[in-house]
N, C-alpha and C positions, 0 to 999 in steps of 0.2 A: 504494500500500500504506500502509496505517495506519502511522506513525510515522515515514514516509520523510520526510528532509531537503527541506524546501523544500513540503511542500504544506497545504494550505489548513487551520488552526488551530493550526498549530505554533508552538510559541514564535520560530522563528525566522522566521517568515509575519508573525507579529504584532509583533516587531519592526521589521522590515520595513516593514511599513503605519504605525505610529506613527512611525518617522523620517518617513518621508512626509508623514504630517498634517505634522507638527510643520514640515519645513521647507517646506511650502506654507503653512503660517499665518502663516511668518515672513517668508515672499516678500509676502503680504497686507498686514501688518500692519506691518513694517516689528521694530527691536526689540525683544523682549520678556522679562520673567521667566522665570525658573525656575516661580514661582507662576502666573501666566499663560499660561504654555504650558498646565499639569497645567490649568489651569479649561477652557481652551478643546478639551484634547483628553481633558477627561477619567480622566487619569493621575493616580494617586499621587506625591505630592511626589519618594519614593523612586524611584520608573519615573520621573518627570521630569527625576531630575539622571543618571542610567544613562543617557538617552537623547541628554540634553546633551553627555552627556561620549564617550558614541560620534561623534555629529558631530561632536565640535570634534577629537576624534581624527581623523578623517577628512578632515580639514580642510576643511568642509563649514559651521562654521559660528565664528564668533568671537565675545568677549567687548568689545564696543563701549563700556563705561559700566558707570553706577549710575544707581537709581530715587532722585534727587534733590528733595527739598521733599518728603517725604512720611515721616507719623509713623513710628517705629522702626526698625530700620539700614538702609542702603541694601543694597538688591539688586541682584545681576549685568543685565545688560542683555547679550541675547544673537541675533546679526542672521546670517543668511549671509552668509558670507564672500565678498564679489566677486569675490575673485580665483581661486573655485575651477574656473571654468572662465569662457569667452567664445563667443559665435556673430558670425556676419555677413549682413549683407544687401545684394542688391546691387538698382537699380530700372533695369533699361535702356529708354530712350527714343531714337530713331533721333538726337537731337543731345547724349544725352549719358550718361554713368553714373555714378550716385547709390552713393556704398558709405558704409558704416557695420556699427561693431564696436561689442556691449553687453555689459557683463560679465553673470553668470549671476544677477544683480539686476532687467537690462531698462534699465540707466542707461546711456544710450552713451557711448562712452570717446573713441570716433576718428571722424572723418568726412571723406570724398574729394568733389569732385568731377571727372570725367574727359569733357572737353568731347569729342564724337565727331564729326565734320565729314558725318555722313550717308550721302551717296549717292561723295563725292567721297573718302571714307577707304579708305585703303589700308591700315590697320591690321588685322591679323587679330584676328576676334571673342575669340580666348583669351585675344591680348596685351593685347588690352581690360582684360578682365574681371581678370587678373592685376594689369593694372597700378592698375587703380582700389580692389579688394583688397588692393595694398601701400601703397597709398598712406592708406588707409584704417588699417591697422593702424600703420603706421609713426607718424601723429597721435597712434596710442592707444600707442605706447611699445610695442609687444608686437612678434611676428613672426606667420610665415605659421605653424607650427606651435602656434601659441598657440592659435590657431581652432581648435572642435571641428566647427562642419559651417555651411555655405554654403549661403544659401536667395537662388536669381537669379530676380527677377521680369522678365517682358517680354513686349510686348503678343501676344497669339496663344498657343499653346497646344505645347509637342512633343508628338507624335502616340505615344501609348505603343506602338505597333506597327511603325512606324519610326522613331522615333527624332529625325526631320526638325520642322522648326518650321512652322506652317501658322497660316493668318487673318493674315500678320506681313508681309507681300511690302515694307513701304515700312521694314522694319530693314537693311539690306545689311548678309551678310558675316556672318549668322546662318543659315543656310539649307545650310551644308553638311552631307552625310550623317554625320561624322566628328566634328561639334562636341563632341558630349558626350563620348564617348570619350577626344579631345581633351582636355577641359576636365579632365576625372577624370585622366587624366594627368597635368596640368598643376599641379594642386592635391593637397595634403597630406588635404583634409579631405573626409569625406563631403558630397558635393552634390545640392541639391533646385535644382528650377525646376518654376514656377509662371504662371502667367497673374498679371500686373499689379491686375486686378480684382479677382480673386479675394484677392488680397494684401488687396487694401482695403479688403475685407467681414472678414478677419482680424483688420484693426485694430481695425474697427466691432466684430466680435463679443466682443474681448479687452478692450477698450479702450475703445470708444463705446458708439454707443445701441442698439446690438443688442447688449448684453450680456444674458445672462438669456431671449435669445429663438432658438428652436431651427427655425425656419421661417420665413425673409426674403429678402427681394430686394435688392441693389446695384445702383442705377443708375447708372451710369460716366459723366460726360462730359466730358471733355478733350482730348485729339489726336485720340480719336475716340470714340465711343460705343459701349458697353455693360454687361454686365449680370454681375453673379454670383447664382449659386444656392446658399440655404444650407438643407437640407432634411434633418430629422433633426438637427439641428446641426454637420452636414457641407458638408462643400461635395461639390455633384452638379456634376461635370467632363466628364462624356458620355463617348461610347465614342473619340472621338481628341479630345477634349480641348476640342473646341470648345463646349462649352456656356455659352450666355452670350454668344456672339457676334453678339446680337440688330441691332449696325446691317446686317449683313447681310438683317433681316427684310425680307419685303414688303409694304408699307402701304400706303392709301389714299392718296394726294394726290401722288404721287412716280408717275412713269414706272416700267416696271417693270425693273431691272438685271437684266439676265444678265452671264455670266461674271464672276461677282461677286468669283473670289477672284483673277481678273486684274487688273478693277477696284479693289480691297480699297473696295468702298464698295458698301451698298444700300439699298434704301428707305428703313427708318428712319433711317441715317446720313444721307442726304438731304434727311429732312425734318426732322430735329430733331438732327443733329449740330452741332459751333462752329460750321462755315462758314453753317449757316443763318440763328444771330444775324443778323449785318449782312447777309443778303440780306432777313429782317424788314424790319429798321432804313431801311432803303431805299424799300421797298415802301410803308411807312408814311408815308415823307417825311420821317426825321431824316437830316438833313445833318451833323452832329457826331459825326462814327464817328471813333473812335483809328484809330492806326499798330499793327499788330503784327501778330504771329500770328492766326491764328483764334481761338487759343483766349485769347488775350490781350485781343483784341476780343469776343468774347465774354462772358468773363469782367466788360470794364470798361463794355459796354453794360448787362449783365444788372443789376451790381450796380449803377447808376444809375439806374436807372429801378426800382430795389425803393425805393432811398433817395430818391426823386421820389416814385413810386405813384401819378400824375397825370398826364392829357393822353397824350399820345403814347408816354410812356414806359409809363404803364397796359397802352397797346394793343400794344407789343410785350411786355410779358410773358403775356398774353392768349393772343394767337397762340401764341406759344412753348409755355406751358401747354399748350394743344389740340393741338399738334404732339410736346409728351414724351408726353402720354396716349394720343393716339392706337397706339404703341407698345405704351406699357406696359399696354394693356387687354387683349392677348393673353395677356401673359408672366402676368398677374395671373389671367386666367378660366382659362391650362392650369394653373396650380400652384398658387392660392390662397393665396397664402402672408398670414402674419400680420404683418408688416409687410415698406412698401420703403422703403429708404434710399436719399436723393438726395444723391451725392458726386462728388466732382473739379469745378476751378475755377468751368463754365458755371454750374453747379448750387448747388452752397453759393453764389455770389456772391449769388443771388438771395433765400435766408432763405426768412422765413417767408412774404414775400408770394408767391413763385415758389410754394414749398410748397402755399399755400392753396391758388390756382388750379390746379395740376396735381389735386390733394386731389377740388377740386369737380368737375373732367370728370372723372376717372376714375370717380367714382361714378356719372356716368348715362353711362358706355362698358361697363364692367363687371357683370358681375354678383356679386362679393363686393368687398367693402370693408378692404380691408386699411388698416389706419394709416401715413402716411406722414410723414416724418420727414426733418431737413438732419443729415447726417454728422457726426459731432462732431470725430472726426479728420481735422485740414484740413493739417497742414501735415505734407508730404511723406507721406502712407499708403500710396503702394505699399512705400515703405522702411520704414514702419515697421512694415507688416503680414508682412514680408520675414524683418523681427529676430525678432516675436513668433514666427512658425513657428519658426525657427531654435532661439530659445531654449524653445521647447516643448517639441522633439526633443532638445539638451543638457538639458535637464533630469534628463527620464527617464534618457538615459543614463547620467548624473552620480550622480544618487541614487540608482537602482537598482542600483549597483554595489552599493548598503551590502546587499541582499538575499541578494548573494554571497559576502558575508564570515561 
């Protein structure tokens, strides 16, 4: 009904909407005027200090400074206020859990890490995740009620129709039908979980080189291999969640896997996952393979031989190249997307010369040409694609109270 509280032109709608501009220009931009807010949203000097002065009533936004070195008096300098709320992220990997608290700025305050012994832990998945969450908050001086909501990444996907975690068989101790229930018990704060991937096309799209683009690919390689789908500027998660879980594909050059999710491994993990680096590197005749993990050999083969780019070390980025595209010529010819992004350790190690090569086969595997691209966010993005959901969701809920008032 025309004139009703709360709908679309009303003065308190447009309220409403200009708090908003104003305090996402300020999460932007960092400090700004009273003058400088009114240019950039538009407002009257007069609707600019009204609006000011509801935020900072709110406590939503604080008076940080003056506009120093500049002709005639100084002016307020006006930032959101950190402290008006906080989120959390947590990144599980079968040896360990990654948490981190960011005030409602994006600047993190606290940071855990909680070593998990894998297959041999006896710890339950809640006390896990509880304990790497205190530990996390407690760095940042806060407590567990301080947190407004909890975004857990981990590889595999829960099934939104049961509730159970699947593509995930090598996490022990995540897999009971109870977890989530569990965990919402266990926690004060609204909780999200997410695929890992997925997280780290978040960072990309918030943060790196998928910013501005609303149709891309995430190619994953790390512990294991795969993909997120960002379509619409959404992420597409399929009907149980598994979407993206491409090293299960079946490819060319690899045996074909059955019972794949007994296995948790399939063709393209086979051909183009870590473990295949050094079975290259062998095949090729380099005797100079590190100690470590898969993904650690991987990661210190790959980026040796981009900073070489010569002889032997050419010829296994080569291969390699021809064994990521081989994959990704599928995922590229069903969905067409406008760019992929190549991230986690395998993959960035290699830059631009990895990039090229995967670049050049794809174009004669494929038939469209999407632009490819090395991730910009390198260090820790499943966590930090973890915080940016988290603090997306505080946001909204934060500032949208002012809608209410």
């Amino acid at each position: 009904m025309a004139g009703t509280a709360g709908t679309p032109g009303t003065p308190r709608v447009l309220r409403a909407m200009n708090d908003r501009a104003a305090l996402d220009l300020l999460l932007e931009h960092g400090p700004l005027s009273r003058t400088r807010i009114g240019k950039l949203t538009g407002l009257s000097k007069p609707t600019a200090s009204q609006l000011l002065a509801r935020l900072e009533a709110a406590g939503l936004v604080q008076v940080t400074g003056t506009t120093e070195g500049r002709p005639g008096p100084n002016a307020q300098l006006y930032a959101v206020d950190p402290a008006a709320a906080y989120a959390a992220g947590l990144d599980v990997t079968p040896g360990r859990i990654r948490a981190a608290v960011a005030d409602i700025t994006g600047r993190t305050v606290g940071e855990f890490e909680l070593p998990t012994p894998g297959r041999r832990s006896t710890q339950p998945a809640v006390r896990q995740v509880t304990d790497a969450l205190d530990g996390a908050v407690k760095t940042a001086g806060l407590t567990r009620a301080d947190v407004h909501r909890l975004v857990i990444g981990t590889p595999g996907a829960f099934d939104p129709g049961t509730g159970r975690l699947r593509y995930a068989s090598h996490l022990p101790g995540w897999h009971s039908p109870t977890l989530l229930d569990d965990l919402a018990a266990a926690l004060p704060m609204p909780v999200e979980y997410e695929n890992d991937v997925n997280l780290a096309a978040v960072a990309e799209q918030r943060l790196g080189v998928a910013r501005g683009h609303d149709d891309f690919v995430l190619l994953w390689s790390q512990d294991g291999l795969g993909a997120a789908l960002v379509l619409g500027g959404r992420l597409h998660r399929g009907w149980t969640g598994g979407a993206g879980e491409v090293g299960f594909l079946p490819v060319p050059g690899t045996p074909l896997v059955r019972h794949v999710t007994k296995a948790n491994s399939g063709g393209y993990q086979e051909l183009a996952g870590s473990q295949a680096v050094p079975e290259i590197a062998r095949e090729i005749g380099l005797t100079a393979i590190p100690s470590g993990s898969y993904t650690e050999v991987a990661a210190a083969l790959v980026g040796q031989a981009a900073a070489e780019d010569s002889g032997l070390g050419r010829l296994l980025l080569e291969t390699y190249a021809t064994r990521l595209a081989t994959g990704l010529a599928s995922l590229v010819s069903v969905l067409d997307p406008e760019l992929v992004v190549l991230s986690g350790s395998a993959l960035s190690s290699g830059g631009e010369v990895l990039r090229g090569l995967v670049q050049a086969e794809l174009e004669e595997l494929a038939p469209s040409r999407p632009r490819l691209v090395v991730g910009d966010v390198t260090e820790h993005p499943v966590l930090r694609g973890a915080l940016e959901s988290a603090l997306a969701a505080t946001r909204d809920e934060v500032f949208d109270t002012l809608s209410l008032r």
